[in-house]
N, C-alpha and C positions, 0 to 999 in steps of 0.2 A: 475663776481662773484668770489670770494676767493675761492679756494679750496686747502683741507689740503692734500689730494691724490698728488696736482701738484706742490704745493708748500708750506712749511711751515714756510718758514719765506721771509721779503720784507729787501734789506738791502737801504735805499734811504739816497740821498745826499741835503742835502738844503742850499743853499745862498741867501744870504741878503747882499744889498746895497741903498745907497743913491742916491735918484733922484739927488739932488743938490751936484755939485759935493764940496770937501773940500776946508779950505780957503786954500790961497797960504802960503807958509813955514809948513803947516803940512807933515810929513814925514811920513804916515802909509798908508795901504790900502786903495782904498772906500769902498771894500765888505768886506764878510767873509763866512765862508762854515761850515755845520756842518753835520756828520753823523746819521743817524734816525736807529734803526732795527723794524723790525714791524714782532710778532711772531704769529702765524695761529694755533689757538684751535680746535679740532679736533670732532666733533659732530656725531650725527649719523644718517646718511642719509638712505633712502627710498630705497629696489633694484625697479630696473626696470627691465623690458622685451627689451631685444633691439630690437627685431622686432615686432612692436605694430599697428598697426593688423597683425594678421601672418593669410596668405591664404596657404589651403592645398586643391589641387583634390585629389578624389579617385570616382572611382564608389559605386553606393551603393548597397547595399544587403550584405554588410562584413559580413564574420560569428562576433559572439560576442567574446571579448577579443583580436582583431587584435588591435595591435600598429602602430599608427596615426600618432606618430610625440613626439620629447621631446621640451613641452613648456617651457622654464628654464629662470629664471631670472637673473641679476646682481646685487650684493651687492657692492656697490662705495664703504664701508669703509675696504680697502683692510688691514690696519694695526692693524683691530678688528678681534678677534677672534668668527667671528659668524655665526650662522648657517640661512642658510634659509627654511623654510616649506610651502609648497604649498596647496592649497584648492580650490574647486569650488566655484564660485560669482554665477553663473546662470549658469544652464545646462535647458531652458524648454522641453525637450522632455527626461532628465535623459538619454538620450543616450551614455554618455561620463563617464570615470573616471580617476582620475590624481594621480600618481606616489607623495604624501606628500614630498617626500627626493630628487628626481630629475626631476622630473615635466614630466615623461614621461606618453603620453596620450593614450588612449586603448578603445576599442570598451566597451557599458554596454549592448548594445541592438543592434537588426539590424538597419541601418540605411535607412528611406525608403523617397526618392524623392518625393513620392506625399503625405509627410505628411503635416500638416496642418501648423505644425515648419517652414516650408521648404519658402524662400521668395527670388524667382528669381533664385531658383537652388541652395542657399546658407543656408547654417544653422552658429548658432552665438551662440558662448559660452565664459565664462568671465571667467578667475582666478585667485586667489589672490595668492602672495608672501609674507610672513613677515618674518622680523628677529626678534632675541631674544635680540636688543640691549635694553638699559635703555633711557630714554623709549621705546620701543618696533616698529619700523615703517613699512611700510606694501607699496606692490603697485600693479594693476594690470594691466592684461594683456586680450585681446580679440582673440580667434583663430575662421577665417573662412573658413568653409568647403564646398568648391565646390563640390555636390553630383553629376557625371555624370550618365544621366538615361540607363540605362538596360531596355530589354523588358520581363519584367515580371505582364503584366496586360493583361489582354484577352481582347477583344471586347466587347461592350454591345450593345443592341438594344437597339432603343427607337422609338414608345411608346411601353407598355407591355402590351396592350387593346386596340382595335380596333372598329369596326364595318363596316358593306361591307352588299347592297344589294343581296338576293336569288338568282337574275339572272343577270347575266352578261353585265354592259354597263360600262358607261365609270367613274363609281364607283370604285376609288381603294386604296391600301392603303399604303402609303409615309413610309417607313421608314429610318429609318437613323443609322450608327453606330456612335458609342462613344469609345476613350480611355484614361486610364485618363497617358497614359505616350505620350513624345515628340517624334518629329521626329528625329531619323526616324523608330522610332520603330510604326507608325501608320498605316495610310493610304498612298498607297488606298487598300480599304477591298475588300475581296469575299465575296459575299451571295451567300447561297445556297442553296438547300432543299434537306433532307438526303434523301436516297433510302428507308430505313426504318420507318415507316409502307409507306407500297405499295400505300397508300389508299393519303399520303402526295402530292406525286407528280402529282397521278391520279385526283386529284380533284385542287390544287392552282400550282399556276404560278409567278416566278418571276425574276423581269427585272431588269436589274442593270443602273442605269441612272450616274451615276461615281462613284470616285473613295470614296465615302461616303453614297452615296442615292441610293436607291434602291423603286421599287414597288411592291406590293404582291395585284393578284389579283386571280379570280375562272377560270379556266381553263377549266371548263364543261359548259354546258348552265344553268343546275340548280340544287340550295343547297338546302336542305331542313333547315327549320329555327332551331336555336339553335347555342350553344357555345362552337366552336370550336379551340382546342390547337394545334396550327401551329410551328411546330420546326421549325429553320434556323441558319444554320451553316453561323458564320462569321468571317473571315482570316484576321489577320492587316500583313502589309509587315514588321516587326522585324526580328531579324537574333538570333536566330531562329526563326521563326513565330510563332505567339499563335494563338489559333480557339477556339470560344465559341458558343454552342448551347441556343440559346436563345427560349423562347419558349413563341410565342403572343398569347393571347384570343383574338379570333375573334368571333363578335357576326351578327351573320349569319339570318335578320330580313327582310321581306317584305316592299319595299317601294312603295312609291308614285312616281307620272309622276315627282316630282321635285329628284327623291331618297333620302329621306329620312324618313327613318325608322318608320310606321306608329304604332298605341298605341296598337292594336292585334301584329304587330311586334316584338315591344318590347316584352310583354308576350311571344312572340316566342321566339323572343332571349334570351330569361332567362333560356332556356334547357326545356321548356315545348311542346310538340307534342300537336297537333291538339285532339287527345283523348284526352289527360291531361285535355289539355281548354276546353273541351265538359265538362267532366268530374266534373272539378270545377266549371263551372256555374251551372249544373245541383246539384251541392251540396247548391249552393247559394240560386239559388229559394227554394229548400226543406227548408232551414233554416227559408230565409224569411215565407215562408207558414206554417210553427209551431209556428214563432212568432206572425204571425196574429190570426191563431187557440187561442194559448193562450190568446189574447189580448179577441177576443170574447169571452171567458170561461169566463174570472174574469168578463166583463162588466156584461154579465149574470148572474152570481152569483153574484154581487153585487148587480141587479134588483130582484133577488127573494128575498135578504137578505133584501131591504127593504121594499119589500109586504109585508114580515112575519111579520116585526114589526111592522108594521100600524097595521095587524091583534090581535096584544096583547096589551093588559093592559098596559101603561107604568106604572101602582101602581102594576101592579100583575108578572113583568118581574124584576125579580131583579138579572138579571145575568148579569156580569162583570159592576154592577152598585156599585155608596158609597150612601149608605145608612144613610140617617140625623137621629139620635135620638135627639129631643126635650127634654132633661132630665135636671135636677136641683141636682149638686151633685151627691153622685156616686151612686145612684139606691137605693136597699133597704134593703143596709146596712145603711143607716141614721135614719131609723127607731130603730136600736140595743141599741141607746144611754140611757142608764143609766139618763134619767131624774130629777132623784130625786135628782142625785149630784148640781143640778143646783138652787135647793132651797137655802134658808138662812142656813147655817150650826149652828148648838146648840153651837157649841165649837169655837176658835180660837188655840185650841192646835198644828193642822197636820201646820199651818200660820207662828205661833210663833218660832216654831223649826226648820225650813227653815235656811240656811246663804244666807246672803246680796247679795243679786243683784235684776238683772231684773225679771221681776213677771209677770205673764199673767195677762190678762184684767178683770179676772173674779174672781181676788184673790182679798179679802181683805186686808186692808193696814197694815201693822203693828206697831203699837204704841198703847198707852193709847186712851180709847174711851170712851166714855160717857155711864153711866149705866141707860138706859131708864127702865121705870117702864115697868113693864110686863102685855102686851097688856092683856086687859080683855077677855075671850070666846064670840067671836062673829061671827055672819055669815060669812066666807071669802068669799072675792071677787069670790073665784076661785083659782083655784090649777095653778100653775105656770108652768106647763106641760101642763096645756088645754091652757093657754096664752101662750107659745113658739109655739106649732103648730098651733094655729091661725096664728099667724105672718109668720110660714111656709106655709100655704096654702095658704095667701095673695101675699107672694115670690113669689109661684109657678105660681098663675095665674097674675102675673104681666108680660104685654108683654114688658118692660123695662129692666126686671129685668137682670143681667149678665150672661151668660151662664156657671156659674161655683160659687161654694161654695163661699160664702163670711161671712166676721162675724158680727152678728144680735146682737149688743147691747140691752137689756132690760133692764128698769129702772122700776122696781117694789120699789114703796115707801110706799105700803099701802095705808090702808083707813085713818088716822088719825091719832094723839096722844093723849094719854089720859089722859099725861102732861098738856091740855087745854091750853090757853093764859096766858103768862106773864106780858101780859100787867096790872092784876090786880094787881098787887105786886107795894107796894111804900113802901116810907121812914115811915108808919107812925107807931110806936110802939100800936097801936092796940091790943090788945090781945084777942079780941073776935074770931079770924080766926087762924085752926090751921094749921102749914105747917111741922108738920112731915112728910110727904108723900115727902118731898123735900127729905130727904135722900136716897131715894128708889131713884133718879135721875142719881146718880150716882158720879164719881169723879169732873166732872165738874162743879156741883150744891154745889159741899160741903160745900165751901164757904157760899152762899145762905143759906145754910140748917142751919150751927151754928148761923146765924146771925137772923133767922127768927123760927128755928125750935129745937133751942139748948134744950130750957125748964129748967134744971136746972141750967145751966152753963150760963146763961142773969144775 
């Protein structure tokens, strides 16, 4: 590769000659030679990190703000005037911060070994270089941190829950310590059980089986059932050494020939004493025995509730019943109606004065009508109020009828006209028959009337 750092210019010599050599009597060379220069343009190249990955120990637990190391790059264009600035690509635990102007690296957080960052002891962080050349080029670099572990994590027990036969047989209970840092800040642990309360060591006992495992069993002949919180100090060999008091529920329950914890047990081991258990069954029967109580109340009182009613009337017991009215319309406001509107009206005046539109069924029409002769005095049929409630009392006892108002067309046309047949009337100028009475007919007949009934005007 060219480079303008190493060299900027090529100075090369080239010759050229003939395979075949000249004829004989030429007097010149075969070859000839020419000088070349070849000049190297100067671009802007990428810094680098010269040591890419760079590995650093330290123990960890550093307070925050301790300085790590200066990660610093190299800018190849030595004959540009440019600057480099530095940034983080990836920090994942944000632990880390970088010097922009000289890449020097410094604590942001403590650093802790048994994070979840942490892979094989190492943690891994990226950062970027760029300069300010046109265009602008950039490169990075990778720093790995060998965490050495410290013993700063106590011991844990496990499990945190137990259970262990009343009385003492070959029922006991395994435990095991845990830490989450390396050797040799570990094992092998002490167990042990504090002096205080008095009642800890007077009552459990336990054996150390190496340098991780341990058994806790009852050291008396007999525990009374329930659940009991068992301290046990436990020592990892670290320099300094850590001790944690851990503290197991042991649940302390009656077993069977095979030991294991029978179903009144359990109940024991839940912190309930023998009274308790008395205690709560004898709550349970009383319960149960008020719900049976109440169950016979209501069947009894439902048995006399339907004696009584066989005993009554179902027509004379009208409580919390619905009650059917058979009625027609609304009761005896239908009675209030003004009848007499329902007649032939003497006038069309309240008709005429109306504006145009829709018209009820019992208006007459409006326009020009035929001027009938004026019925002679004669027996009427009947008043048209005793015929509407005829038709209403026919309604009423009709078992067809609708259970509600409907509207009752009547066609009242009279007994007759006293206009008689037209059929008598023909073409024939006759003058023995007089038809003045045609005019009395009205507009419709007029016609008729000048043609048969003029008198002077024929």
């Amino acid at each position: 590769a060219v480079d303008y750092e190493m060299n900027r210019a090529f100075m090369l010599t080239v010759m050229v000659s003939n395979q075949a050599p000249l004829a004989s009597g030429i007097q010149m060379s075969f070859q000839s030679t020419a000088g070349v220069t070849i000049s190297v343009t100067d671009v802007n190249e990428a810094p680098y990190f010269p040591t890419n990955h760079k590995l650093i120990r330290l123990e960890e637990g550093v307070p925050t703000g301790t300085v790590l190391t200066t990660f610093s790059a190299v800018d190849p264009d030595r004959f540009m005037q440019q600057a480099v600035r530095y940034s983080k690509l990836s920090d994942p635990a944000n632990w880390l911060n970088i010097n922009a102007t000289n890449g020097q690296i410094t604590t942001a957080a403590v650093l802790d070994r048994e994070s979840d960052y942490i892979k094989n002891n190492v943690y891994e962080a990226t950062f970027l270089a760029a300069d300010n050349g046109i265009p602008p080029a950039s490169g990075t670099g990778t720093l790995q941190i060998y965490l050495i572990d410290i013993n700063d994590n106590a011991p844990e027990l496990l499990p945190k829950e137990a259970q262990i036969c009343e009385k003492p047989n070959l029922n006991v209970i395994n435990i095991t310590a845990a830490d989450a840092d390396i050797d040799p800040n570990i094992g092998p642990f002490v167990f042990e059980l504090p002096s205080v309360p008095s009642a800890v060591r007077k009552n459990w006992t336990i054996t150390r089986l190496n340098g991780d495992y341990a058994q806790l069993s009852l050291r008396i002949m007999y525990l009374e059932a329930g659940v009991y919180d068992v301290p046990i100090i436990v020592t990892d060999s670290g320099n300094p050494p850590l001790y944690n008091t851990c503290v197991i529920k042991v649940k302390v329950c009656p077993c069977d020939e095979n030991g294991d914890c029978t179903t009144i047990g359990a109940v024991a081991a839940a912190g309930l004493g023998t009274g308790a258990i008395i205690a709560i069954l004898i709550c349970i029967i009383i319960l149960l025995t008020m719900v049976l109580l109440f169950v016979v109340w209501m069947k009894r009182r439902e048995k006399e509730r339907h004696t009584k009613q066989l005993l009554i009337d179902p027509e004379d017991d009208v409580r919390d019943n619905i009650l059917k009215y058979d009625e027609e319309g609304g009761g005896e406001e239908d009675q209030d109606y003004d009848l007499s509107q329902l007649q032939q009206p003497e006038t069309m005046d309240h008709v005429l004065n109306k504006t145009p539109g829709v018209r009820r069924v019992d208006e007459r029409p409006i326009g020009a009508e035929p001027q009938y002769p004026i019925r002679p005095v004669i027996p009427h049929p009947g008043d048209i109020g005793d015929f509407i409630n005829e038709g209403l009392r026919a309604a009423d006892n009709d078992p067809t009828a609708p259970p509600y108002d409907s509207l009752l067309v009547f066609d009242y046309e009279g007994s007759g006209s006293t206009a008689g047949s037209v059929s008598s009337l023909n073409s024939s100028s006759s003058g023995d028959q007089d038809y003045d009475y045609l005019n009395d007919w009205g507009p419709r007949f007029k016609k008729l009337a000048d043609m048969y009934g003029g008198g002077e005007e024929d």
